[in-house]
SELOKOL-17170 format. One record per residue: x negated, y, z negated of N, C-alpha, C, CB in turn; residue in three letters; residue number from 1; chain. Coordinates in Angstrom, 3 decimals. Each point is the difference from the previous one (the first is absolute). Glycine has a CB too. Layout:
SELOKOL-17170
+----------+----------+----------+----------+----------+----------+----------+----------+----------+----------+----------+----------+-----+-----+----+
!      n_X !      n_Y !      n_Z !     ca_X !     ca_Y !     ca_Z !      c_X !      c_Y !      c_Z !     cb_X !     cb_Y !     cb_Z !  aa !   i ! ch !
+----------+----------+----------+----------+----------+----------+----------+----------+----------+----------+----------+----------+-----+-----+----+
!        X !        Y !        Z !        X !        Y !        Z !        X !        Y !        Z !        X !        Y !        Z ! ALA ! NUM !  A !
...
+----------+----------+----------+----------+----------+----------+----------+----------+----------+----------+----------+----------+-----+-----+----+
***
This chain:
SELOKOL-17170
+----------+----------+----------+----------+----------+----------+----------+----------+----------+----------+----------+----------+-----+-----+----+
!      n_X !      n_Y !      n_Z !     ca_X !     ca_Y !     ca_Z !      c_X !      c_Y !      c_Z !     cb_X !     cb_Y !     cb_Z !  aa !   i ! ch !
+----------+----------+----------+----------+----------+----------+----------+----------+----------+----------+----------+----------+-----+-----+----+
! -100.519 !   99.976 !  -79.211 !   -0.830 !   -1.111 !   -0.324 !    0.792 !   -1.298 !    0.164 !   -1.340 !    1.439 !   -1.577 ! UNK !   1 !  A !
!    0.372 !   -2.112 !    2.549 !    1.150 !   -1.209 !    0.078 !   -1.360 !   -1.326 !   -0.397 !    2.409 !    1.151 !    2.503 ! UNK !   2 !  A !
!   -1.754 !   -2.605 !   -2.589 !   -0.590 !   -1.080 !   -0.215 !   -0.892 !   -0.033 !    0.839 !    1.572 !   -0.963 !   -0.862 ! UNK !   3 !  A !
!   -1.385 !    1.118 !    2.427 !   -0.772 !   -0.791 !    0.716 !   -1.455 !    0.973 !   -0.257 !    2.091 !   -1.225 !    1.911 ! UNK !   4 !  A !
!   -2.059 !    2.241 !   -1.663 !   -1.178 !    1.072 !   -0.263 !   -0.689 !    0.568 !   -0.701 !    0.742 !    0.108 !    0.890 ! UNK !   5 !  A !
!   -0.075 !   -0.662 !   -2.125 !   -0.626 !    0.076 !   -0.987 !   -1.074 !   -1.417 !   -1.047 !    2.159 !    1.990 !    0.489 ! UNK !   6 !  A !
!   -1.504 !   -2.954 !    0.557 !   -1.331 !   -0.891 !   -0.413 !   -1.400 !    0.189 !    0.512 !    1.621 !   -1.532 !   -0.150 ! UNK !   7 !  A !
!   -1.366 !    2.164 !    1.319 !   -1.634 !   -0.075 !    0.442 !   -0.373 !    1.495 !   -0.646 !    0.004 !   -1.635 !    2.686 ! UNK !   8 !  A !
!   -1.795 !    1.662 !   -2.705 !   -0.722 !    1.223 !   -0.351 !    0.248 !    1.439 !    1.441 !   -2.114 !   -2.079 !   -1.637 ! UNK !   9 !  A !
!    1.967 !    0.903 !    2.899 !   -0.309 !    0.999 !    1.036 !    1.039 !   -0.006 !    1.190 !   -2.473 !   -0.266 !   -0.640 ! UNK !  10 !  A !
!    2.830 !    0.780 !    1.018 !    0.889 !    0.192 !    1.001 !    0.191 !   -0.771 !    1.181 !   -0.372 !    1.797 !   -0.829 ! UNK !  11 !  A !
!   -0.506 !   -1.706 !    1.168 !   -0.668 !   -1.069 !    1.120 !   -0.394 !   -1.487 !   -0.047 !   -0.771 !    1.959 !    0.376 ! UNK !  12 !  A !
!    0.779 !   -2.468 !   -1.711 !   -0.184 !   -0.600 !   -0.745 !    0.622 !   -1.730 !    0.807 !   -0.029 !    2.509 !   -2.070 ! UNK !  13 !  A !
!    1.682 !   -2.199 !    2.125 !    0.662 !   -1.069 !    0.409 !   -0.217 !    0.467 !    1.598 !    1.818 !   -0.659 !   -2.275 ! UNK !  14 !  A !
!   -2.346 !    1.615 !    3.359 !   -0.146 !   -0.497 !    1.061 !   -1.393 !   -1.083 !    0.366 !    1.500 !    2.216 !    0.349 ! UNK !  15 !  A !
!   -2.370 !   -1.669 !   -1.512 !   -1.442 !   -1.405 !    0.319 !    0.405 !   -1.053 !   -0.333 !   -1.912 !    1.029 !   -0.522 ! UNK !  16 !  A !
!    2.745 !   -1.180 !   -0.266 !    0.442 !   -1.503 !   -0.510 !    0.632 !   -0.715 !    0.728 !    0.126 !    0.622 !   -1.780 ! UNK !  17 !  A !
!    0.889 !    0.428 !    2.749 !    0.818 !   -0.569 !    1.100 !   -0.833 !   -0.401 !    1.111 !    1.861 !    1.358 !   -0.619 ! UNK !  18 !  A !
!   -3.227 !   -0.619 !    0.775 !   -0.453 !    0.028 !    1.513 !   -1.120 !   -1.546 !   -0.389 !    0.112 !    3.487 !    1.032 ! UNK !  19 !  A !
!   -0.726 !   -3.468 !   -2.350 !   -0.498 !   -1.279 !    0.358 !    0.799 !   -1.229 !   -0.104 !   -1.848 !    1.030 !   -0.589 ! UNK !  20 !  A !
!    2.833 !   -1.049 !   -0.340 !    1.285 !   -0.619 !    0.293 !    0.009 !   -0.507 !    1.456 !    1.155 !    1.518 !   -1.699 ! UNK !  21 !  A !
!   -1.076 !   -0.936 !    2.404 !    0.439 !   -0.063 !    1.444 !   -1.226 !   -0.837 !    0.942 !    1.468 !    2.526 !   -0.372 ! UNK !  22 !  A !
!   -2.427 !   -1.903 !    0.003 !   -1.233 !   -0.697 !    0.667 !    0.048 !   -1.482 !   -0.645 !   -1.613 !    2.332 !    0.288 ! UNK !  23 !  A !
!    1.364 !   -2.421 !   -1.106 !    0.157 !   -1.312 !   -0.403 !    1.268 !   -1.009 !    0.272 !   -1.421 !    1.132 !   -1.526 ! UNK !  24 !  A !
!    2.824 !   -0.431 !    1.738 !    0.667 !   -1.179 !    0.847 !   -0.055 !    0.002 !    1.076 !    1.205 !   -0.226 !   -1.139 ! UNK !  25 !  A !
!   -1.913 !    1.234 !    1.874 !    0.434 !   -0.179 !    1.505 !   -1.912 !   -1.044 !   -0.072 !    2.270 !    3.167 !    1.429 ! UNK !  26 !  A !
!   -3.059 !   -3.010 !   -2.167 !   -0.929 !   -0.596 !    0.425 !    0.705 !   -1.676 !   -0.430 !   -2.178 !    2.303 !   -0.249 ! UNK !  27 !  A !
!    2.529 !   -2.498 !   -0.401 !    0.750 !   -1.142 !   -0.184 !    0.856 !   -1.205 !    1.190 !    0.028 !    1.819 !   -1.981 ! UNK !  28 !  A !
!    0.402 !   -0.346 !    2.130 !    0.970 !   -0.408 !    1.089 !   -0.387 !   -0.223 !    1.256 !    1.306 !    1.068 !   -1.098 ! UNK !  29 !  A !
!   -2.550 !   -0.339 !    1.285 !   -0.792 !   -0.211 !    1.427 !   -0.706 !   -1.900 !   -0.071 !   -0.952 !    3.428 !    0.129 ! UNK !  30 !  A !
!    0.976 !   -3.914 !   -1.406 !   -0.690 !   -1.336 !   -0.403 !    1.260 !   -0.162 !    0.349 !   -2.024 !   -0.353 !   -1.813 ! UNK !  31 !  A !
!    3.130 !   -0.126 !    1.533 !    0.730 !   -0.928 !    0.294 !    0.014 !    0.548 !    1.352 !    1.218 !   -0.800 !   -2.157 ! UNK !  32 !  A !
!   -1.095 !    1.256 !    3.093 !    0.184 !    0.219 !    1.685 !   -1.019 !   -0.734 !    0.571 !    0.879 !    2.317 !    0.026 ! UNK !  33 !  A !
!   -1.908 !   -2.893 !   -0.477 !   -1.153 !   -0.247 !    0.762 !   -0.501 !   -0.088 !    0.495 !    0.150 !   -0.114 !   -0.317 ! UNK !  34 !  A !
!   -0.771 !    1.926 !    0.459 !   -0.647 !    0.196 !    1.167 !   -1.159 !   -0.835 !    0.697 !    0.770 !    1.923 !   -0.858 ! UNK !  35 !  A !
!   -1.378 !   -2.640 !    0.183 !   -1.085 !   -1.139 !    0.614 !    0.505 !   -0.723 !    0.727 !   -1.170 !   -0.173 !   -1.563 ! UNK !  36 !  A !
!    2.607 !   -0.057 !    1.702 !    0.598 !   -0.931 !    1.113 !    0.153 !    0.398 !    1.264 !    1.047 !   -0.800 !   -1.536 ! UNK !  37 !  A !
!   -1.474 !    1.878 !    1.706 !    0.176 !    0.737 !    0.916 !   -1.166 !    0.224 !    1.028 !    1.574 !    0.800 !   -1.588 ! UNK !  38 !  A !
!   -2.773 !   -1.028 !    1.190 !   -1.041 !    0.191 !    0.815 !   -1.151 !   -1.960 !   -0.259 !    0.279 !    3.833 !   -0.456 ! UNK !  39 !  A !
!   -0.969 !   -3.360 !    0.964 !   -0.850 !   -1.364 !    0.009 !   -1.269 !    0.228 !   -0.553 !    1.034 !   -0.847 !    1.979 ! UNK !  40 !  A !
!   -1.447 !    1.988 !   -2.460 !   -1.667 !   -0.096 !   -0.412 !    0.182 !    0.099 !   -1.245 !   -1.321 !    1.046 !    1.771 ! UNK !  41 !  A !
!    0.673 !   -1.499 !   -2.807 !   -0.247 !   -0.708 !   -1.226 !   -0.420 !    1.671 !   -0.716 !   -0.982 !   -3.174 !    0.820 ! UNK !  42 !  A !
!   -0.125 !    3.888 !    0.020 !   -0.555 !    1.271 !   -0.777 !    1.062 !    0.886 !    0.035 !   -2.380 !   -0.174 !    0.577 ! UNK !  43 !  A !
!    3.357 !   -0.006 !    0.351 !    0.844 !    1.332 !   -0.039 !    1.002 !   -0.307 !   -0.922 !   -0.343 !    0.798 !    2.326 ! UNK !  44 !  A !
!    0.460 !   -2.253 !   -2.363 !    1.269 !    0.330 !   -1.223 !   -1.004 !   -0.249 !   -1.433 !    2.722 !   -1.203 !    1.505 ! UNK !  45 !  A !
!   -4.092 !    1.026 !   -1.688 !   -0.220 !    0.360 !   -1.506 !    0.095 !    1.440 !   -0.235 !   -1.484 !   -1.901 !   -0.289 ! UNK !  46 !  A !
!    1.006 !    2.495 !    1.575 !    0.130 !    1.286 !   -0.255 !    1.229 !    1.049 !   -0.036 !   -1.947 !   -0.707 !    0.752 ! UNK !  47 !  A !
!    2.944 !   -0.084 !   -0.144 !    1.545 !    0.495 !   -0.724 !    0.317 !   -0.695 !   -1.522 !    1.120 !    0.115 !    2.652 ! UNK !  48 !  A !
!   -1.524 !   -0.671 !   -3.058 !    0.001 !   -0.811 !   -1.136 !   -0.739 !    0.977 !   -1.223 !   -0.086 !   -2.455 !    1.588 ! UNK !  49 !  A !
!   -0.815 !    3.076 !   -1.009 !   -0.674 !    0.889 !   -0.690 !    0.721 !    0.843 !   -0.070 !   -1.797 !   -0.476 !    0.421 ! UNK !  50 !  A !
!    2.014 !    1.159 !    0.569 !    0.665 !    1.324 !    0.358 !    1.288 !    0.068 !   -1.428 !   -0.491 !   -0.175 !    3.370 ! UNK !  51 !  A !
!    1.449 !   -1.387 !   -3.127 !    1.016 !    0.098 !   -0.933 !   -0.296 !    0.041 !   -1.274 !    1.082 !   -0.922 !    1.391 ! UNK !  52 !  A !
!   -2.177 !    0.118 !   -1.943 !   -1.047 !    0.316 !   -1.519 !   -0.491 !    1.330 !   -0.319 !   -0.956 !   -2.109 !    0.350 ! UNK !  53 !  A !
!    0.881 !    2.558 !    0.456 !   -0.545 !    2.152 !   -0.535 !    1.095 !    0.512 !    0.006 !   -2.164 !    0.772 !    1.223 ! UNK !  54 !  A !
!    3.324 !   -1.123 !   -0.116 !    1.079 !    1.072 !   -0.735 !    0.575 !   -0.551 !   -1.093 !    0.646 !    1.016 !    1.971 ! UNK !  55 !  A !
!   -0.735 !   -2.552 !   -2.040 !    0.162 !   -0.208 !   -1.456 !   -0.198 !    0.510 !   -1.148 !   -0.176 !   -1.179 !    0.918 ! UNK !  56 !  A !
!   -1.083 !    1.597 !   -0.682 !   -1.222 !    0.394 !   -0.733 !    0.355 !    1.424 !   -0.457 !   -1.746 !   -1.494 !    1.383 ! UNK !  57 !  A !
!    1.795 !    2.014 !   -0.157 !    0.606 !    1.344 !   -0.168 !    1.298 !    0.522 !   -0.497 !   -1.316 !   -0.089 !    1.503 ! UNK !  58 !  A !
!    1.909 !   -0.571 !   -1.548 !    1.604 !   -0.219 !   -0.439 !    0.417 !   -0.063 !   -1.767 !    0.059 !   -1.572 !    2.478 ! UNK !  59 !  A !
!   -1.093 !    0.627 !   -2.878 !   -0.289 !   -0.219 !   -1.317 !   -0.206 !    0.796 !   -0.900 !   -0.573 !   -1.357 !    0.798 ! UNK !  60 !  A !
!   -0.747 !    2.175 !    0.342 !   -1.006 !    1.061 !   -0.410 !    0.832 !    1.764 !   -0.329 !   -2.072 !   -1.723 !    1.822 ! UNK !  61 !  A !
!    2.806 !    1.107 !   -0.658 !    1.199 !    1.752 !   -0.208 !    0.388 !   -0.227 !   -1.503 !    1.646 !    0.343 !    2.751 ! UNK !  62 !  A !
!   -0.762 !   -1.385 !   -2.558 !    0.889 !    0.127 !   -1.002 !   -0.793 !   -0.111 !   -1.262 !    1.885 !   -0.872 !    1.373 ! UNK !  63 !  A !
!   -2.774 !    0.471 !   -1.928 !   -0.936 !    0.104 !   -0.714 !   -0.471 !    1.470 !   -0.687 !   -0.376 !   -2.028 !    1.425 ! UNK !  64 !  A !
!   -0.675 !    2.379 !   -0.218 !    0.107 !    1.356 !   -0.169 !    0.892 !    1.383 !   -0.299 !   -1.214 !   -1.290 !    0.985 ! UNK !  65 !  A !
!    2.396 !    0.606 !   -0.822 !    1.362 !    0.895 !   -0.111 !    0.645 !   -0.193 !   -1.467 !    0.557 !   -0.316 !    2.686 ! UNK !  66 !  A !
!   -1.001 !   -0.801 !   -3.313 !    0.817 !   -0.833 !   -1.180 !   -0.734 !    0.417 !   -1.051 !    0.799 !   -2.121 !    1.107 ! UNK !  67 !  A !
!   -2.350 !    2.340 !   -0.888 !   -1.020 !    0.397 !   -1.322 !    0.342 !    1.001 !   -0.840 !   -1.681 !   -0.553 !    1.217 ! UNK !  68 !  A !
!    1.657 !    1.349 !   -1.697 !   -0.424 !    1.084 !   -0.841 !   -1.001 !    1.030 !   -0.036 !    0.818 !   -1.454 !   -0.800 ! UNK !  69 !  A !
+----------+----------+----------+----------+----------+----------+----------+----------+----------+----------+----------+----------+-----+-----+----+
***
C-alpha cells in the first residue's frame, strides 16, 4: 500500500484525470498557435474555435466524471 494509490477509490481513476488533463492543455495550446491565422474563411475558423470548446468541454467532463463518487 502506497500513498499514491491509495487516495483514489478506482484504479483507473488517475488515468481519466490525466487524459482530460491533457485534452484540455493541448486544447489550450492549440488557442495560443492560432490556427485561424492560417486560413482566410471566417466559418472555418469559428468552426475550429468550436472544435477547441468541446474538447474543452470534454476534457472538463472526463475529469469530472472520474472525480465524483
Amino acid at each position: 500500500m502506497n500513498g499514491f494509490t491509495d487516495r483514489f477509490s478506482d484504479r483507473l481513476e488517475p488515468l481519466g484525470v490525466a487524459a482530460g488533463v491533457f485534452l484540455v492543455v493541448m486544447s489550450l495550446l492549440t488557442v495560443v498557435g492560432m490556427p485561424w491565422a492560417t486560413n482566410g474563411s471566417i466559418a472555418v475558423s469559428i468552426l475550429q474555435l468550436l472544435g477547441i470548446v468541446g474538447t474543452v468541454a470534454i476534457g472538463v467532463g472526463l475529469v469530472w466524471l472520474v472525480r465524483t463518487e
